[in-house]
C-alpha positions in Angstrom: 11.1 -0.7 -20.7 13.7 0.2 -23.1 15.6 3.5 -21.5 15.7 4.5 -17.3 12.6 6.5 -16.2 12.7 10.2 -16.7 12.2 11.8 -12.9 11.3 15.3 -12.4 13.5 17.6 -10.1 16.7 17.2 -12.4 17.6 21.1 -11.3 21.3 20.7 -11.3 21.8 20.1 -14.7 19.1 22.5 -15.9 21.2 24.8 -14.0 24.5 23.7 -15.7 22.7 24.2 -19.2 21.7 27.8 -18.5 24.9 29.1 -16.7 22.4 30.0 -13.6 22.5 29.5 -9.8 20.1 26.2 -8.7 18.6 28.4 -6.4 17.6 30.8 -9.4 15.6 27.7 -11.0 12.1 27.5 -9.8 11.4 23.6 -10.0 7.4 22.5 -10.6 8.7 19.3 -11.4 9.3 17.7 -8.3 6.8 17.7 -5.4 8.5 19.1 -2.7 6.7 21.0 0.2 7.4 24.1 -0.7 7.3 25.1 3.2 11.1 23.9 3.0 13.0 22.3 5.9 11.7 23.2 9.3 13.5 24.6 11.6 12.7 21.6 13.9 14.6 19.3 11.1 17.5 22.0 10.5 18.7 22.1 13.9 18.5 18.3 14.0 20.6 18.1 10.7 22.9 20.6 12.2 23.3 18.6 15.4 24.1 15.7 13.5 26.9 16.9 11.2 30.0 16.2 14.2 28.3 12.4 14.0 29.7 12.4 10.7 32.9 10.6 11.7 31.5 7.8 12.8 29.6 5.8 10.7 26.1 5.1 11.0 23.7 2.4 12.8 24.0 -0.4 9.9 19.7 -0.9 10.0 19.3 2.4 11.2 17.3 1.0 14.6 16.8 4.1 16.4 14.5 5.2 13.7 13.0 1.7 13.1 11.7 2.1 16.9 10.7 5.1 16.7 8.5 4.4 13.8 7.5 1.3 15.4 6.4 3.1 18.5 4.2 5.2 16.4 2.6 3.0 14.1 1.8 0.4 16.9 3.8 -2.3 14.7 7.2 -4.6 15.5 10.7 -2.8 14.1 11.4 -5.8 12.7 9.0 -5.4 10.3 10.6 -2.5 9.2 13.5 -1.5 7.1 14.6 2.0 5.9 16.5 2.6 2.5 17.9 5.3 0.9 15.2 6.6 -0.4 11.9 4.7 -1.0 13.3 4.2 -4.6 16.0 1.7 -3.3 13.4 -0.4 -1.4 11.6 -0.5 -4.3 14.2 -1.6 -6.3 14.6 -4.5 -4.1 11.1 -5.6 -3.7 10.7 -8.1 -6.9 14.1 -9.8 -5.7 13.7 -10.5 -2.1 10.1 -12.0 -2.3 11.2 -13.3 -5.7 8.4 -12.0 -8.0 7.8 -13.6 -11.4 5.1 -11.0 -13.0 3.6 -7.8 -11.4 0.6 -6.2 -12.0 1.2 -1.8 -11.8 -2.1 0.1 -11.5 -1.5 2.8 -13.5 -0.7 5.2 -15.0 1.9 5.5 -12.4 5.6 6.2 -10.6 7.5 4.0 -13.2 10.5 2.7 -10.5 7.7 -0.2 -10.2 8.0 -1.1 -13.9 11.8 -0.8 -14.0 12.1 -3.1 -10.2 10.4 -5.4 -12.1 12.5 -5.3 -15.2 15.4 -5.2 -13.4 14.4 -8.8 -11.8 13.6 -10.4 -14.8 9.9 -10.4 -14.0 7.0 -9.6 -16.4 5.0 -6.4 -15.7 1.2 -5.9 -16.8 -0.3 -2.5 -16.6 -4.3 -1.8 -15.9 -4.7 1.6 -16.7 -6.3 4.0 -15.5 -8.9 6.7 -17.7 -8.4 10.4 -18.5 -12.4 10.6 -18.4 -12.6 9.0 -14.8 -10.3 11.7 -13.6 -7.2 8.8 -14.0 -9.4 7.0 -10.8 -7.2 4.1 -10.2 -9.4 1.1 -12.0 -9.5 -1.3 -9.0 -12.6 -3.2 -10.5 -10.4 -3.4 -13.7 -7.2 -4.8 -11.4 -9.8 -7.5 -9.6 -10.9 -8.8 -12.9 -7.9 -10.1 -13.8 -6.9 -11.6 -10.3 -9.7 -13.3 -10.4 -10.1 -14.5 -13.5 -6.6 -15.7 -13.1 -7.5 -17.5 -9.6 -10.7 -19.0 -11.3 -7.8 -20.0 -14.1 -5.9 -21.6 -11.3 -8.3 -23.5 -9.4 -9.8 -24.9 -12.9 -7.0 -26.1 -15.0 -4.3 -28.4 -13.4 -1.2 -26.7 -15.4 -2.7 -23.2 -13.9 -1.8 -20.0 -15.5 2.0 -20.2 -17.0 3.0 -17.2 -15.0 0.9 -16.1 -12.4 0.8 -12.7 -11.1 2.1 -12.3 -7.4 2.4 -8.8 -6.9 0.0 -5.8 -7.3 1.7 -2.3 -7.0 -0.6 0.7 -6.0 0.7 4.3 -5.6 -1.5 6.0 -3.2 -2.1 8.9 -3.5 -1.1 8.4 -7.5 2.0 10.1 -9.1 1.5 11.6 -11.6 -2.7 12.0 -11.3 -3.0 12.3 -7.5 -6.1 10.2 -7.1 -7.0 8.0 -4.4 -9.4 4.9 -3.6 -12.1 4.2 -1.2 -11.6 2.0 2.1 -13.8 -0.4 0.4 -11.8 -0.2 -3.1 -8.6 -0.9 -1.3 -10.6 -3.9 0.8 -11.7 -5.1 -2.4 -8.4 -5.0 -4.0 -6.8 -6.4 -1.0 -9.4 -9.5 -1.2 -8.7 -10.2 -4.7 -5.0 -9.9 -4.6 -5.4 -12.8 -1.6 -7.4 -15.0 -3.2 -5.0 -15.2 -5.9 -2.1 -15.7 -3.7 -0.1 -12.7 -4.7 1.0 -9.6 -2.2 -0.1 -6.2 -2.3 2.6 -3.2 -2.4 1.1 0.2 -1.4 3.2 3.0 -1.8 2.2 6.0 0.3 5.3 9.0 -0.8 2.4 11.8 -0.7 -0.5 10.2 2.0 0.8 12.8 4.6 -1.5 15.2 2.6 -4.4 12.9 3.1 -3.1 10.5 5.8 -6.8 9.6 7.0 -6.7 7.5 3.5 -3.8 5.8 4.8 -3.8 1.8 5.2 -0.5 1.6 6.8 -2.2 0.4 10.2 -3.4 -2.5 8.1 -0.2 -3.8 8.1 -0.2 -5.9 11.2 -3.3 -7.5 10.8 -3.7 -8.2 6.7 -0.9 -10.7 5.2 1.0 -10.0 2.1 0.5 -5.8 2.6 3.6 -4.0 2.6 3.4 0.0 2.7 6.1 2.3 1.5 6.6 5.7 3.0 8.8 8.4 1.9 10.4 11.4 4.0 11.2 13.2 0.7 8.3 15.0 -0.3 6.5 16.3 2.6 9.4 16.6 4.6 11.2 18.4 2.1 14.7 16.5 2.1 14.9 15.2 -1.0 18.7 15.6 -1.0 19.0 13.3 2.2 17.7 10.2 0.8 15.4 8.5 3.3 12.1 6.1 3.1 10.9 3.0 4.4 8.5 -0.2 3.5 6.1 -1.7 6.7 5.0 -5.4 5.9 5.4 -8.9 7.9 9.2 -10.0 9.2 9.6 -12.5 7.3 9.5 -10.3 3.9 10.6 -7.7 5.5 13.8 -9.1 6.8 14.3 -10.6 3.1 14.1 -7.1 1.8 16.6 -5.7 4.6 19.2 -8.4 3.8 19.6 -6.8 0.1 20.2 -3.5 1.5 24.1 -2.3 1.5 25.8 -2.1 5.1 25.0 1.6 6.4 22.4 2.4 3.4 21.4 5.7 5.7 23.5 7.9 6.4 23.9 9.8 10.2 22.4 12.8 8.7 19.3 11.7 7.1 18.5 9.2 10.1 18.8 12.6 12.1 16.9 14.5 10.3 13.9 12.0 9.6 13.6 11.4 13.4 13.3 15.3 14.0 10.7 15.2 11.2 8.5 12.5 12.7 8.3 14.7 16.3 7.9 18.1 14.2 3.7 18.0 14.6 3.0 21.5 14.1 5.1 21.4 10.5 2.9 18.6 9.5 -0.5 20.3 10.3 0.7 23.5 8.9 1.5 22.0 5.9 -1.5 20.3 5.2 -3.5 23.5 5.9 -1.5 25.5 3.4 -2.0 22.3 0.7 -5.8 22.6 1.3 -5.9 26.7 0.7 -2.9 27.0 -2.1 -3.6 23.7 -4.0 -7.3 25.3 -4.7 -6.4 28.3 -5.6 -3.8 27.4 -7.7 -6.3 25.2 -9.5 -9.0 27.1 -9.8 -5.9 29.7 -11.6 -4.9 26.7 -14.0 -8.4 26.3 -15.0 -9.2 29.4 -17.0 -6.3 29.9 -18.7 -6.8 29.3 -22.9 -6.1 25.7 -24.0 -6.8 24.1 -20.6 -8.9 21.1 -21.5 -8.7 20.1 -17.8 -7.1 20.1 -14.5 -7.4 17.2 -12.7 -8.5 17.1 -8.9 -5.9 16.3 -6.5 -5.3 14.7 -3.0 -1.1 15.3 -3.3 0.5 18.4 -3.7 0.6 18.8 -7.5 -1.5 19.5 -9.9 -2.0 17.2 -13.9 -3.4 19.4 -16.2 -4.5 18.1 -20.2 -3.9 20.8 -22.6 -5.8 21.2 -26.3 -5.1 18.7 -28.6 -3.1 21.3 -30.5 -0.3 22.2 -27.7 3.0 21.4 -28.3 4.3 20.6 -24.5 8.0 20.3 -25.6 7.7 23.9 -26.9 6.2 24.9 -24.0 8.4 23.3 -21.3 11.3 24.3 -23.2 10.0 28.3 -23.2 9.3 28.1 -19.4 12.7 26.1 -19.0 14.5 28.9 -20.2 12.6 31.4 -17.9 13.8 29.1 -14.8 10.7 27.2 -14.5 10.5 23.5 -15.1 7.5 22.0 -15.6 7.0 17.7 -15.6 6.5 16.9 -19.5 4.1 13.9 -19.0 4.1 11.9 -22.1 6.7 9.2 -21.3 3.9 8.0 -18.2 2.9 4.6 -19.6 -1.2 5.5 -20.2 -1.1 9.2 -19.6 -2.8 11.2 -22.8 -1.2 13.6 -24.0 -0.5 16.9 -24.4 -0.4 16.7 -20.4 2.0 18.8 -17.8 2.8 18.3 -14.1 2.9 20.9 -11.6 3.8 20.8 -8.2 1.7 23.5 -5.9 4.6 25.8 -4.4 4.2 29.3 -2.5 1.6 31.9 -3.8 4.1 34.1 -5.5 6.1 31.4 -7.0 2.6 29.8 -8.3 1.2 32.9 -9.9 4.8 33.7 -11.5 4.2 30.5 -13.3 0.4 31.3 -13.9 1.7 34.3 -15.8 4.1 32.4 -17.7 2.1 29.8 -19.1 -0.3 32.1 -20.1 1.6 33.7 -22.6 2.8 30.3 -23.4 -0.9 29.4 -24.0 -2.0 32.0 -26.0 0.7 31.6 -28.8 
């Protein structure tokens, strides 16, 4: 990877660029929950504001147990970071990884972890005409041709792979797997001695697809959960990664003294207690994220929208679509779309969109359909 990945959400300096308030930019970039904080959350960031003057629990434990008590595992095989960007970061170092495999097309933190520890990265992508289904047979293949390599030729494989990175649900396609896909990945990724890294930033929309309670009872799975998007506190920085002490603890050690702040601790615990937020906000996912795509659908120059288990939406436009012309018109309308083409395997023309409030959708529905029809 020759440049830092490109991230959606970059409001403030959008802002900056067009002389406008950040609150006049309507950002389909980033997948936020567009429900916003809840009140449960703002009185619990509120709260913990006078804490400020003190500084924070070092591992953040209060929130390790809570988590702990919810997901029936041991805090100590937990660590939160600032963000579940900074525990990836850390990953390839503290269980010293020599070459990942990244099921993609895919969040590209995992590539530039991997870069970053001087370890090779090998992509298996996934297929515009599979709906971008994550290609576990694909990703089995070559773990177990490269066990079968192993167990065959006394040098073995130069550089073996010994860690598989999965986002699930994807970013940017929002596909999932089967129980018995991720078994089968899981199996393969054993035999060939490796460790499986399963980042779940957007499963609170789908959370029955969650394998996070397999973390106690399979070896070498880690999970990665993030408070950003569904929680809507992007701004606060908080995330985690569940897998066995030993690793885990190896991870934690990397991690600056007092990583998370009071605030975001604060508000994260509030978040974890607020059940009717969560419900609600998968309900309104379920109805809006329909709708919206059933909108995207007609208009002209829509090859395809893609289905969806997250709360955004990847849509393929004709052939003949310029997307920097059209991210750059809606840009200067206030809306910023996610310009796809630097994702590693994603075809393009090809735009994100996150699924936000009715009004704010069908603004944008308006929009690109006189972008479209130029």
């Amino acid at each position: 990877m020759k440049s830092s990945p490109i991230h959606g959400g970059n409001v403030h300096a959008i802002a900056r660029s067009q002389g406008r308030s950040v609150h006049r930019v309507l950002d389909f970039s980033a997948s936020i929950n567009r429900l916003g904080l809840s009140s449960v959350v703002r009185r619990a960031i509120q709260k913990a504001i006078p804490l400020a003057v003190h500084y924070p629990e070092i591992e953040a434990l209060q929130l390790r147990r809570q988590l702990a008590r919810i997901h029936k595992i041991p805090e100590d095989c937990l660590a939160i970071g600032n963000g579940s960007a900074e525990l990836i970061s850390l990953i390839p170092r503290a269980l010293g990884v020599r070459h990942g495999l990244v099921i993609g097309p895919t969040f590209m933190e995992f590539e530039r972890a991997l870069m970053q520890a001087q370890a090779l990265c090998t992509y298996v992508m996934a297929k515009p005409d599979t709906n971008y289904t994550p290609p576990i047979d694909e990703a089995c293949t070559i773990l177990d041709q490269q066990t079968r390599i192993r167990r065959t030729k006394k040098k073995g494989v130069d550089c073996p792979i010994d860690i598989v990175f999965l986002c699930h649900p994807n970013s940017p396609t929002g596909q999932v797997i089967s129980r018995a896909q991720f078994h089968q990945l899981y199996e393969s990724v054993q035999r060939g001695g490796a460790c499986l890294i399963v980042d779940e930033a957007f499963i609170d929309y789908c959370v029955a697809r969650s394998v996070l309670r397999n973390v106690g009872t399979m070896a070498g799975l880690f999970v990665l959960r993030s408070f950003t998007k569904f929680f809507a506190i992007p701004g606060l920085r908080i995330g985690y990664i569940a897998g066995s002490k030993k690793e885990v603890s190896a991870i934690r050690s990397l991690l600056p003294p007092w990583s998370v702040n009071i605030v975001a601790s604060a508000a994260a615990e509030a978040a974890l207690q607020d059940n009717a937020y969560q419900r609600q906000s998968v309900t309104f996912m379920n109805i809006e994220r329909k709708r919206f795509r059933a909108g995207l659908q007609v208009l002209p120059q829509v090859h395809r929208v893609f289905p969806s288990s997250a709360n955004f939406l990847l849509m393929q436009l004709s052939v003949d679509c310029s997307v920097a012309r059209i991210v750059q018109e809606l840009c200067d309308e206030g809306l910023v779309i996610r310009d796809c083409q630097n994702f590693a395997g994603i075809e393009n023309p090809t735009i994100r969109v996150a699924v936000r409030r009715p009004k704010e959708n069908d603004r944008l529905l308006k929009a690109l359909m006189r972008q479209l029809r130029q």
